[in-house]
C-alpha positions, 0 to 999 in steps of 0.5 A, spaced: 518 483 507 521 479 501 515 476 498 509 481 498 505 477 493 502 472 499 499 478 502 497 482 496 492 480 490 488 483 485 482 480 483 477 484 478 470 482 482 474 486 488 475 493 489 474 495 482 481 491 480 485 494 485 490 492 489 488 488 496 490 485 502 488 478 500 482 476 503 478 484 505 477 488 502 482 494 504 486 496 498 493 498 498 491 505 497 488 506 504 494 503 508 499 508 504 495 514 505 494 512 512 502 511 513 504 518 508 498 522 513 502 520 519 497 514 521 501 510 527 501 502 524 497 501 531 492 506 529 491 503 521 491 495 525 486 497 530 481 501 524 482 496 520 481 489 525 482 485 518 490 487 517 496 484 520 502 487 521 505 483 515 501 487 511 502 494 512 509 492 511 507 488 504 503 495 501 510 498 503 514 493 499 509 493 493 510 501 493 517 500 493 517 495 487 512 500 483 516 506 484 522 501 482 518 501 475 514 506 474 516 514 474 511 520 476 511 526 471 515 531 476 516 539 475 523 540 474 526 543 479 530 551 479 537 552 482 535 559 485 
């Protein structure tokens, strides 16, 4: 998906201000913990009857674009 943003918005009054499939109220966060458990994209669409496919495709490209501009403190590996 190239353009993420039509599919996504943030809106303070919604959700507490994070991020959202565009007109509900399923925030980003829950379609990408569903996808990280293992959640089949059939099940999360069926769980969730407002989303469409384009937006689970959308929360990934959005996790893919922060990950792009954002790092995450990670303990350093040791070579055994």
């Amino acid at each position: 998906m190239t353009n993420w943003q039509e599919r996504i918005s943030v809106d303070p009054q919604v959700c507490h201000g994070r991020a959202c499939i565009r007109g509900t109220r399923v925030m980003v966060s829950v379609v990408l913990d569903n996808l990280a458990a293992g959640v089949p994209r059939e099940e999360i669409l069926r769980s969730y009857p407002s989303l469409r496919p384009e937006d689970i495709e959308a929360s990934l490209s959005y996790a893919a674009e922060l990950a792009r501009e954002r790092s995450v403190p990670l303990p350093f590996e040791v070579a055994a």
